[in-house]
C-alpha positions in Angstrom: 0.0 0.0 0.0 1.2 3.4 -0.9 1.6 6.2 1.8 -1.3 7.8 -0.3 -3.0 5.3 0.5 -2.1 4.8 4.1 -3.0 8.1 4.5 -6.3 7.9 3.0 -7.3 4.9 5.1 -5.7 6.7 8.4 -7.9 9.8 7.5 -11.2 8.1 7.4 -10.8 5.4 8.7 -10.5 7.9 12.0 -13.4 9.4 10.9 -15.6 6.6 9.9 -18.0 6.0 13.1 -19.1 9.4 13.6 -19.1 10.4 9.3 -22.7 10.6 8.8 -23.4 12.4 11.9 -21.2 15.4 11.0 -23.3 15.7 7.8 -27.0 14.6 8.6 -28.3 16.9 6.1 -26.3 15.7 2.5 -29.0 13.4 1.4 -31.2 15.4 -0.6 -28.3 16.7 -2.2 -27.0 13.2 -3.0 -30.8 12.4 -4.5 -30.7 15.3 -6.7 -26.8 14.4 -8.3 -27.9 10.6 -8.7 -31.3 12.1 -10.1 -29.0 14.0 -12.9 -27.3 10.8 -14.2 -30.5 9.8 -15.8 -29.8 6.3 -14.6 -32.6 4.2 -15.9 -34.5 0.4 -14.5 -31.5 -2.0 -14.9 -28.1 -0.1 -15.0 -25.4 -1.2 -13.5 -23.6 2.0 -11.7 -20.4 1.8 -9.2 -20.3 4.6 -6.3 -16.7 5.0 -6.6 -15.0 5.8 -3.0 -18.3 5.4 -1.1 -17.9 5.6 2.0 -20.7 5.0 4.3 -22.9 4.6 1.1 -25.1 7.6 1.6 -25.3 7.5 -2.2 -26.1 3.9 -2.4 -30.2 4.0 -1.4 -30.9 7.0 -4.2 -28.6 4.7 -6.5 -30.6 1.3 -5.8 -33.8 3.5 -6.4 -33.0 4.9 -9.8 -31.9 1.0 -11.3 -34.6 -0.5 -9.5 -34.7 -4.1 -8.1 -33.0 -5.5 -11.6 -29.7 -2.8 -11.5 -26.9 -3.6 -10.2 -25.4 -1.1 -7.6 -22.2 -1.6 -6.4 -20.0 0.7 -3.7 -16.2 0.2 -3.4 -13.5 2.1 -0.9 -10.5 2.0 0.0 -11.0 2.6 3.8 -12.9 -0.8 5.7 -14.2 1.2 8.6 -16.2 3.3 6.3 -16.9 0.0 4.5 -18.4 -1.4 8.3 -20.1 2.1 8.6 -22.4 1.6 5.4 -22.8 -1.8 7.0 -24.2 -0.7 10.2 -26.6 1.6 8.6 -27.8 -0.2 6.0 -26.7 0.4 3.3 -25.2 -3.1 2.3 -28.8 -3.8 1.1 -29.0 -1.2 -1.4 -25.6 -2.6 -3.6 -22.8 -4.7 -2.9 -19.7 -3.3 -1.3 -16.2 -4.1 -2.5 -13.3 -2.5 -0.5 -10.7 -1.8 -3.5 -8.9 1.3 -5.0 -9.8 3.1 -7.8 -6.6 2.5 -9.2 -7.1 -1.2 -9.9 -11.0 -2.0 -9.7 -12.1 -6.0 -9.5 -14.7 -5.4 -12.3 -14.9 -6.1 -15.7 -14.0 -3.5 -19.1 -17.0 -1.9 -20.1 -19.4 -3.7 -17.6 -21.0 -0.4 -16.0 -23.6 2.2 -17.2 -22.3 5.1 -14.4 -20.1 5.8 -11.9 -21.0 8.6 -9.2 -17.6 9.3 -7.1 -18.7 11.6 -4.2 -15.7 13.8 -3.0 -13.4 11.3 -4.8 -11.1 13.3 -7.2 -9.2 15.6 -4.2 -8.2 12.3 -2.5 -6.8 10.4 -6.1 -2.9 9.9 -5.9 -3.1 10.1 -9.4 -6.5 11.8 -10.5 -5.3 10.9 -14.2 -4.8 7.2 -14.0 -7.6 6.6 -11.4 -10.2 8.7 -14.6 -9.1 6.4 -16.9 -9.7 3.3 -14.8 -13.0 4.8 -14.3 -13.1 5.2 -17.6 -12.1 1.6 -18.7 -15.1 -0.1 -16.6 -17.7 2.0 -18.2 -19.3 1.4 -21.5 -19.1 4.1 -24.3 -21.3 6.8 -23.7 -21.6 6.2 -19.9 -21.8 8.6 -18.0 -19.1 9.9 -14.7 -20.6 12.3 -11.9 -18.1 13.9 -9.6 -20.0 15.5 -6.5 -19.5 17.1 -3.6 -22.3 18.1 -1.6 -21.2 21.8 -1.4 -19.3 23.9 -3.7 -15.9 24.5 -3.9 -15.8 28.0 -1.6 -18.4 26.6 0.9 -16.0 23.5 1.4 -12.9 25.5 1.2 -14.2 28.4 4.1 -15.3 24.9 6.3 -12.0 24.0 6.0 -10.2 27.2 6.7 -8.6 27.6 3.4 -9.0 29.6 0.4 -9.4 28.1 -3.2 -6.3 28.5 -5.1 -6.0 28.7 -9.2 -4.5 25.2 -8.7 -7.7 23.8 -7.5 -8.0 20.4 -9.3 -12.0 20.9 -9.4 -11.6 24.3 -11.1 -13.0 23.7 -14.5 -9.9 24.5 -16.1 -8.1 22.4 -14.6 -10.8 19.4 -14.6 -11.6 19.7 -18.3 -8.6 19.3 -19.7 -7.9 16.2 -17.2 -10.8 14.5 -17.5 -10.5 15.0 -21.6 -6.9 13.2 -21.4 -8.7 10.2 -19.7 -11.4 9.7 -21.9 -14.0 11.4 -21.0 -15.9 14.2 -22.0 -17.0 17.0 -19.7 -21.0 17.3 -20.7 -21.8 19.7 -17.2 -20.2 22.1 -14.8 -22.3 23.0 -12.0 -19.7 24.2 -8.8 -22.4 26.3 -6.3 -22.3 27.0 -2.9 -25.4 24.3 -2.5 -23.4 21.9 -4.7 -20.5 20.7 -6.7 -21.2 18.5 -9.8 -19.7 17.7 -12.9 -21.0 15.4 -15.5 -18.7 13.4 -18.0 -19.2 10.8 -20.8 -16.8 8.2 -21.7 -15.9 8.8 -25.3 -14.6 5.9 -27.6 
């Protein structure tokens, strides 16, 4: 394991018991961005980096009984966290690193990655693995359930021009991984960017 990695898993896996608490209100937000991938009965979709799975129930309800949802992180205390609340009967959970995912080329419809990209040791490699388990013309959301000021003054910081999420910055990146940036949406209520896999 990397010290990326260790650091990642150190991070929230220290914060894993107590992660839904400190955000009881992101729910409705995570509804809305699953609501925006246009998911339809029977899609198979991957929360990449899921944590405690808040986006798993919104997920399961958009490919209905017949989909196939699926959550995988790197960090098994927020793994055991989905567990506890539920959420392991909304998709499967698979604790694995975007880097290398245990799924077949071209097997999903979607992937939703919720406050994925800033924690990516390598944001372009990790795209393109995202990229090579999703058909052509699926569809990538990257979310956060606030914007990119909101999250920066809650974490004491300002946003820099360096800002990986800045669009920018994102386009480009995600255009060199294979995907195509279809949406831009970076509000204090919301960050959200939509992206389909070309080729």
């Amino acid at each position: 394991m990397s010290d990326d990695h260790a650091h990642v898993r150190e991070f929230f896996g220290a914060r894993a018991a107590d992660w839904d608490s400190r955000f009881p209100d992101d729910g409705p937000a995570y509804a809305a961005a699953v609501a925006e991938l246009g998911l339809r009965e029977g899609d198979r979709v991957l929360d990449a980096g899921c944590g405690t799975g808040r986006a798993l129930p919104p997920l399961r309800t958009a490919v209905g009984p017949s989909g196939v949802v699926l959550g995988a992180d790197l960090t098994p205390a927020m793994l055991q966290a989905a567990v506890r609340a539920g959420r392991d009967r909304d998709g499967g959970l698979l604790l694995a690193d975007v880097a290398a995912l245990p799924l077949r080329s071209r097997s999903l419809d979607a992937v939703f990655a919720a406050g994925l990209i800033a924690h990516l040791s390598d944001p372009s490699g990790n795209l393109r693995e995202l990229r090579r388990v999703v058909r052509p013309g699926g569809v990538l959301a990257l979310f956060h359930p606030i914007g990119r000021a909101a999250l920066a003054a809650r974490q004491g910081r300002r946003i820099t021009p360096d800002d990986l999420r800045a669009e920018p910055n994102l386009r480009p990146l995600l255009a060199g991984s294979g995907w195509r940036m279809t949406s831009y949406v970076d509000e204090d209520v919301r960050f959200l960017v939509l992206a389909v896999r070309e080729g």
